[in-house]
C-alpha positions in Angstrom: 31.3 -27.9 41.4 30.2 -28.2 38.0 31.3 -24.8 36.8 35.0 -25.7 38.2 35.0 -28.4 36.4 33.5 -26.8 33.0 36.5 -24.2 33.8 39.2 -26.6 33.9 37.8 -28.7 31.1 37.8 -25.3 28.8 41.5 -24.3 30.2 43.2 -27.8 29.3 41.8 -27.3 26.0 42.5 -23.7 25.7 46.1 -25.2 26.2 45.8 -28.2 23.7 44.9 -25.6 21.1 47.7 -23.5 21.7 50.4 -26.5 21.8 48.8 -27.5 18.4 49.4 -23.8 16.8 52.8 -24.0 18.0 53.2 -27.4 16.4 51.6 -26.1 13.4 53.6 -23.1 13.2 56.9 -25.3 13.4 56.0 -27.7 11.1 55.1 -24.9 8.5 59.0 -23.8 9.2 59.9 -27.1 8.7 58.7 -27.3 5.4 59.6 -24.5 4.1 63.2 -25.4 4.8 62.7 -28.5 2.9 61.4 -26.5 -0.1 64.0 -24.3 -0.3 67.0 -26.7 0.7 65.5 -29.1 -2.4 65.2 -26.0 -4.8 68.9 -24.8 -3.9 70.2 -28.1 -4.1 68.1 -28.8 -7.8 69.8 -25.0 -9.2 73.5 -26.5 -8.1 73.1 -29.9 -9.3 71.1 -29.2 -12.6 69.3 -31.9 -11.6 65.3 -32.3 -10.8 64.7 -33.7 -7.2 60.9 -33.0 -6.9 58.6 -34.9 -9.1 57.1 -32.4 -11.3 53.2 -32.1 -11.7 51.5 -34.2 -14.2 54.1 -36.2 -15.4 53.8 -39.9 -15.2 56.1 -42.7 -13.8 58.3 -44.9 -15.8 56.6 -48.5 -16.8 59.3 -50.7 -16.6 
C-alpha cells in the first residue's frame, strides 16, 4: 500500500512541476511582450518609459 501511495504522491508532483514550467514558460512570453511593446512605443514617442539604471528619483 505504501508504494501506491509513494507512486501517486511522485505522479501529482510530477504534474505540479510540469504545470509550473508551463506557467513559467508563459510568463517568460509575457514579458518579453512587455519589453518589446515598451521599447517600440519609447522609439515612436521619443520618449523614455522605463526608468533607466542608476539614475535617481526627483526630490521634490
Amino acid at each position: 500500500m505504501k508504494k501506491k501511495t509513494d507512486a501517486s504522491y511522485l505522479k501529482a508532483l510530477e504534474k505540479r512541476l510540469l504545470e509550473a514550467e508551463k506557467e513559467n514558460s508563459y510568463l517568460k512570453l509575457k514579458a518579453e511582450a512587455f519589453e518589446i511593446a515598451i521599447q517600440i512605443a519609447e522609439e515612436e514617442f521619443k520618449i523614455p518609459i522605463l526608468k533607466k539604471s542608476g539614475t535617481q528619483q526627483p526630490k521634490n
